[in-house]
N, C-alpha and C positions, 0 to 999 in steps of 0.2 A: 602317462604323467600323472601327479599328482592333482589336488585342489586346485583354487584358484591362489592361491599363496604358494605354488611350485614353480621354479623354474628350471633353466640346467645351466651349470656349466661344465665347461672340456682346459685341462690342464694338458699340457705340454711337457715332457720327460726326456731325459735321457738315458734312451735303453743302456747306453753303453756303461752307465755309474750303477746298472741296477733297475733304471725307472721301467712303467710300464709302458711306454708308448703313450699316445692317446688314451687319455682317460673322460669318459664322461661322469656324472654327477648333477642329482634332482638336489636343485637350493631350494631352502624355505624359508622365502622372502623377509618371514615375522619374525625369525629368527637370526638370519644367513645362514643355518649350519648347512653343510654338506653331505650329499650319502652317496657314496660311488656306485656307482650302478656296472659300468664294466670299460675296458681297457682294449686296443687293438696297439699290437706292436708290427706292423706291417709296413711301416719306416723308418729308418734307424733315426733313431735321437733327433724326436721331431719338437724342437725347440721352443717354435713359435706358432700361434696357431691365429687362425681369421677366420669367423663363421661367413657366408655365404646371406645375402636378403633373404629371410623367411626365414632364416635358423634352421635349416635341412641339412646342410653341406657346409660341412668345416673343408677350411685348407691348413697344411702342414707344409714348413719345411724340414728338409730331411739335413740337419747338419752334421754331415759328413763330406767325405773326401773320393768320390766327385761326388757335391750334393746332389739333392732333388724335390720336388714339391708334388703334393698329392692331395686327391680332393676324398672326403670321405662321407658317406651317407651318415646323419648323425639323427635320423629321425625313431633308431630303434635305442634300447638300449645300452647297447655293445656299437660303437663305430664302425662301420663294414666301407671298407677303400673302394671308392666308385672310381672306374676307369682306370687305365696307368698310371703306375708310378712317372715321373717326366723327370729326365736330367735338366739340371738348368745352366748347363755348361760351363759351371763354376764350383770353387769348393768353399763350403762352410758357409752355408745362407742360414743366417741369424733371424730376421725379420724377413716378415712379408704383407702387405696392404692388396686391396682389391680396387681398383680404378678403374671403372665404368666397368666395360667388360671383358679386363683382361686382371691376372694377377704378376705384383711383381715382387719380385725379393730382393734383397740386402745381402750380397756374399762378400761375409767379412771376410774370409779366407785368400777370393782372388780381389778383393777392394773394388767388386763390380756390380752392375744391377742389375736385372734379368726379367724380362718380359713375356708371359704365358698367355694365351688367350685364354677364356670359357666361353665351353660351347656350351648351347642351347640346355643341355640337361643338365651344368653345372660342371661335366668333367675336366679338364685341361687337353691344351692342345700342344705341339711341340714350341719351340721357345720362338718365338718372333723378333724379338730385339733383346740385344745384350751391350749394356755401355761400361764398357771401362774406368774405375778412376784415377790419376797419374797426380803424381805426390809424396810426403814424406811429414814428418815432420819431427820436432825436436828430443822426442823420447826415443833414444835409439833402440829401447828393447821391445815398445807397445804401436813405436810410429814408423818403424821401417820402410812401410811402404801408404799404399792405401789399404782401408779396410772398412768399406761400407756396413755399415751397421743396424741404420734402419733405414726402412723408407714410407712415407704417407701420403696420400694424397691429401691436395690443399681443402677447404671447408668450399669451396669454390666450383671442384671439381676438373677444373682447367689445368692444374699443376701435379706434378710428382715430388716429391720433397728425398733428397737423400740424405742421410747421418753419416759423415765419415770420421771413423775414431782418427786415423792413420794422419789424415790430410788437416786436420784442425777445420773445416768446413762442411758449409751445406750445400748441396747441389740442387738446382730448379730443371725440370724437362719437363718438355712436353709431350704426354701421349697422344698417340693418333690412334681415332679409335677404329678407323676401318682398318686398318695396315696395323697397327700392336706394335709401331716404331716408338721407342722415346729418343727425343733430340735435345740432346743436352740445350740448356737456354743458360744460366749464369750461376756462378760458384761463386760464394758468398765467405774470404777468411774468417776465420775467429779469433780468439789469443791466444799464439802459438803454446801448443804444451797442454791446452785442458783436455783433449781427448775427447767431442762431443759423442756421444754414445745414441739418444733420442730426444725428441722434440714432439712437445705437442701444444693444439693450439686455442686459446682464448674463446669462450662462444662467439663472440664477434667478430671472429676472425681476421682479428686486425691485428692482433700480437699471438705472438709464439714463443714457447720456450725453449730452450735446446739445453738439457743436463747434462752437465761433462761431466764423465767417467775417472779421467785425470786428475783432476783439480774439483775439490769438491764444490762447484759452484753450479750454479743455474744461470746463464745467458739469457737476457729477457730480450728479443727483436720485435722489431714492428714490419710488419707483413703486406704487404700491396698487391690482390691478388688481380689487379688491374695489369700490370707491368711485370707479375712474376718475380717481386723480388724481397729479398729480407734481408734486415738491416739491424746489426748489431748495437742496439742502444745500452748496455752496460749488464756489471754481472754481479750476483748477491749472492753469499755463502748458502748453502744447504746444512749445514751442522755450526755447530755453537763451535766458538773458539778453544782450543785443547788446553787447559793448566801448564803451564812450564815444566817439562821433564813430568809430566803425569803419566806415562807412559801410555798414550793413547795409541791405539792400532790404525792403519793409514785405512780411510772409507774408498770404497768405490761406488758412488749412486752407478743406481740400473736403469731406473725408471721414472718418470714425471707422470703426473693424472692431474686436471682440473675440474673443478664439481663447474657441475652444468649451467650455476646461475652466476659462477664467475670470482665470487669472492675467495673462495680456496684456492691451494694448489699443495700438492703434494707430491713428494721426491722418497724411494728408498735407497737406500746407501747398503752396502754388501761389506761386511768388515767390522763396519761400527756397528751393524744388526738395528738399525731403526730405520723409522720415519717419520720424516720428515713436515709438519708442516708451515706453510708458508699462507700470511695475508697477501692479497691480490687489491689493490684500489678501484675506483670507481671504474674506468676506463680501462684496467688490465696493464699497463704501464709500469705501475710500480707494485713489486713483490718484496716482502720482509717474513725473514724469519721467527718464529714466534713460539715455536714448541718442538720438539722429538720425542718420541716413546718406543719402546721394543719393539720389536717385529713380529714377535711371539715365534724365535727359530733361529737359526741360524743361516746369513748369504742370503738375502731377499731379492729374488732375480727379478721378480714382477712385481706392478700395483696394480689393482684394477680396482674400480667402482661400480657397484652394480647400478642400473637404472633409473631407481630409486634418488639416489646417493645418500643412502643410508648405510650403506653397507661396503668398507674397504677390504680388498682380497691383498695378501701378501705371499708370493708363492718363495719359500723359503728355501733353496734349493739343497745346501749342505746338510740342513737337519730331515731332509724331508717331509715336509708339511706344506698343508696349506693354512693360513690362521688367516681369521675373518673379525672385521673391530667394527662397532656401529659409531659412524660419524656423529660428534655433538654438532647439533645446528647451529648454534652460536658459538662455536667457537672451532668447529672443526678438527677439533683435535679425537683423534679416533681411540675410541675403548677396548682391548682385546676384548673377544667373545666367546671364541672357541677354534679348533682346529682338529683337523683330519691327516692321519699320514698320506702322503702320497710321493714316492720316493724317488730320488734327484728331481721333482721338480722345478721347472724352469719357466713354466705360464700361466697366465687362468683367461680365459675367456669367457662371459657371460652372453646366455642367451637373451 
């Protein structure tokens, strides 16, 4: 690796449009630019990705049909797949989080979640629990049925969070950590139609946000990680209101990120091609719209912030790029900086 201003990160692709698989890349920090360093396609269309404590071992899922999740050594270069590939007995796992010490995923495909363990050396073990989720809802072309979308563990540790576009809902479980069981605990509606897609949560862990997909809003909850439960306290647009007959294109936000000291939040939207940012209050409570800017690309699947938060990543998946904007401190509104092809991408993950 580089200096002491180097870091990495690993993008998420879809071999199937084109992309490379796993890609890694040295960031420089003073900068954010990117320099890919090398690429492993030894999963098909691994979409979403989660590094491993210590930043050695990334995880991937594999979203296809029947997926799968795989761990890969990321301490060279080039990604090299540590251990089996593992079905995860579902198709089309979009997300996946690591809680304690198992991994789990989000299968948008079967609208279910899926439980891996890791062992000792980081690899995956065969699937230990898998929950179904049963539902519909009012878009008959996007809510058919269920369709799990993401999932987090709470700031807590205690909880599983699931995202379901299908259901209008969030699901709470509990994992068991000797046994790799989750047991569903309480399903939280939303307002029928927004389509919640992902959720993330306040540093204080007492509110959460959950971006709907459908309806371009952000739902702000207030979080009890005593009781396991989350509670929808009302919802504020992510994009500015469209002129009459201006012929706006309909957005699809992808993604939410909150900077680390709580007063930001930001949302990217796929269609409109921006992002999004939003002011956060004292307490995390209340969120307002305040600014949008490009994407720098086209379909912005991902947002990520590096460490820092100086630096926001936009993985732009139709034009393929990754474009990188330095956050203004006061005011949070993010500056294109520069960008790197990296083609259908679909994630960034920072070391």
């Amino acid at each position: 690796m580089g200096g002491s201003n180097a870091g990495r990160a690993f993008m998420g692709s879809f071999t199937s449009a084109g992309g490379r698989g796993v890609t890694a890349a040295e960031v420089d920090r003073s900068t954010g630019a990117l320099t890919v360093l090398g690429s492993s396609d030894a999963v098909p269309d691994p979409s979403f990705l989660a590094l491993g404590p210590g930043g050695r071992v990334l995880y991937a899922v594999g979203e296809s049909a029947p997926g799968s999740a795989a761990a890969f050594d990321v301490s060279g270069d080039v990604p090299a797949l540590l251990g089996p590939v593992r079905p995860v007995d579902a198709d089309g796992p979009t997300h996946l989080a690591l809680a304690g010490n198992h991994l789990v995923t989000a299968n948008y495909g079967s609208g279910s979640v899926t439980v891996l363990p890791v062992l000792p050396d980081g690899t995956l073990d065969e699937v230990s629990s898998a929950v179904r989720h049963e539902g519909s809802g009012p878009d008959g072309e996007r809510q058919e049925g269920p369709h799990a979308h993401q999932v987090v563990a709470d700031p807590s540790g205690r909880w599983v969070l699931s995202v379901d576009l299908g259901t209008d809902s969030v699901r709470v479980g509990a994992l068991a950590p000797a046994t790799g069981v989750l047991e569903p605990h309480e399903e939280t509606a939303l307002r029928p139609g927004t389509g919640p897609r992902h959720l993330a949560f306040h540093p204080s862990g007492r509110y959460a946000y959950v971006l709907n997909e459908l309806a371009p809003t952000l739902t702000v909850c207030r979080w009890d990680a005593e009781a396991g439960h989350i509670e929808a306290l009302g919802e504020v647009p992510v994009l500015p209101e469209p002129a009459t007959g201006d012929g706006s294109v309909r957005g699809y936000p992808s993604e939410v990120v909150v900077a680390r000291d709580g007063r930001f939040l930001w949302t990217a939207t796929r269609g409109h091609d921006s992002i999004s940012v939003l002011t956060l209050d004292e307490t995390g409570e209340k969120a307002a719209l305040v600014a949008t800017v490009g994407c720098g690309g086209h379909w912005p699947r991902d947002l990520t912030l590096d460490p820092s938060g100086q630096w926001l990543y936009a993985a732009n998946e139709r034009s393929g790029n990754v474009s990188w904007f330095a956050v203004d401190a006061e005011t949070g509104v993010p500056r294109h900086a520069g960008s790197v092809d990296i083609p259908a991408v679909s994630c960034v993950v920072l070391g």
